[in-house]
TITOR-82259 format. One record per residue (C-alpha): residue number from 1; x, y, z; residue in one letter. Coordinates in steps of 0.05 Angstrom, whole numbers, plus 5000, padded with zeros to 4 digits. Example, Ala and Ser with C-alpha at 12.3 -4.5 7.8 and 13.67 -1.06 7.14 Angstrom:
! residues 2
PT zapa east north   up margu
PT    1 5246  4910 5156     A
PT    2 5273  4979 5143     S
END
This chain:
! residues 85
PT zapa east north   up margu
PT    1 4961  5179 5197     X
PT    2 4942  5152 5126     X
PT    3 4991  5122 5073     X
PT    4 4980  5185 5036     X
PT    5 5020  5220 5100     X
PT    6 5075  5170 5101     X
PT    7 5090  5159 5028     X
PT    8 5092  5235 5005     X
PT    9 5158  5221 4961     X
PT   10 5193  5173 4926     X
PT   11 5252  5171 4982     X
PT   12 5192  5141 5029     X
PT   13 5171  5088 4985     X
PT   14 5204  5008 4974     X
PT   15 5200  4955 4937     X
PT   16 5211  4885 4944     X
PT   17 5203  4897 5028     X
PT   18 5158  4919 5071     X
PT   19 5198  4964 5107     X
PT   20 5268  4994 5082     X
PT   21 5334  5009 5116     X
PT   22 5324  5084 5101     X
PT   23 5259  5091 5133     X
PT   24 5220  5079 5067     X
PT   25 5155  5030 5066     X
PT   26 5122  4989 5007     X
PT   27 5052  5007 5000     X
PT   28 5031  4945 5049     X
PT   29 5085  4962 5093     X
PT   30 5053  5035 5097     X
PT   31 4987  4999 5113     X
PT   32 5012  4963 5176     X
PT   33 5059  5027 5202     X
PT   34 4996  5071 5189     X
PT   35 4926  5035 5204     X
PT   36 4938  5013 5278     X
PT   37 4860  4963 5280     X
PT   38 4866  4894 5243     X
PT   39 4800  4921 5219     X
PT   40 4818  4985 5190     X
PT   41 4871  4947 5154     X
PT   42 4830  4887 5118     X
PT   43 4782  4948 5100     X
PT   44 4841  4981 5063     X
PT   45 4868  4926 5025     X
PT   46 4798  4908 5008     X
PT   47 4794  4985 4980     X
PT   48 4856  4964 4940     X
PT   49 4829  4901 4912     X
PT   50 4775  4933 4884     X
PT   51 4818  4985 4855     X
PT   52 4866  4936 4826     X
PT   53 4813  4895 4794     X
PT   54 4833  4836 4846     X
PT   55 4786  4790 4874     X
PT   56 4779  4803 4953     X
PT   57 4766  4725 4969     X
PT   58 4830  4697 4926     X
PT   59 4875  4753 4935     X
PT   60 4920  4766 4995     X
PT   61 4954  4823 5008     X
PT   62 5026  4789 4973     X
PT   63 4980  4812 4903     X
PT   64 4981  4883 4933     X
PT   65 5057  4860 4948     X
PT   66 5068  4843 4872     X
PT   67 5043  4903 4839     X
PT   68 5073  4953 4888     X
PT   69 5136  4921 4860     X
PT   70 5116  4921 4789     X
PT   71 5092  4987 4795     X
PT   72 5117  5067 4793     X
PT   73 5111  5114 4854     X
PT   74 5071  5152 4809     X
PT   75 5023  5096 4803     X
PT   76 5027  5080 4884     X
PT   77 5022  5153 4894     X
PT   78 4951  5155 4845     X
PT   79 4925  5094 4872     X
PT   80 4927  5123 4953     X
PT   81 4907  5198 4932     X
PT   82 4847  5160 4888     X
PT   83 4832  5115 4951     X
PT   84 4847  5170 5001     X
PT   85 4884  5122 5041     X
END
């Protein structure tokens, strides 16, 4: 499963946790339910960084955490289907 499977509406997507009460997932919190290799995962966020403009060696994935929660589901949504994540 990718991120792209799991957060198909807005209903499936969070902020402000990783995983919410209803079922729904921030965009890191879709990362761990979806990418099961520690591997698979730091190659993700490192996808992200790059799309984000971040730099891989300061950032963590709490910068991921900040601007899923600054950002739209439109603007999640873009950034997976652009990363096909």
């Amino acid at each position: 499963m990718k991120v792209r499977d799991l957060l198909t509406d807005e209903s499936k997507w969070c902020k402000h946790v990783f995983n919410g009460p209803n079922g729904s997932h921030c965009l890191v919190g879709a990362i761990l339910v979806c990418y099961d290799h520690i591997a698979e995962k730091r190659l993700v966020i490192q996808h992200i960084f790059r799309y984000l403009g971040l730099s891989a060696i300061a950032g963590t994935s709490s910068s991921i955490t900040v601007w899923n929660d600054n950002a739209t589901f439109a603007e999640v949504r873009a950034l997976v289907e652009e990363l096909d994540i």
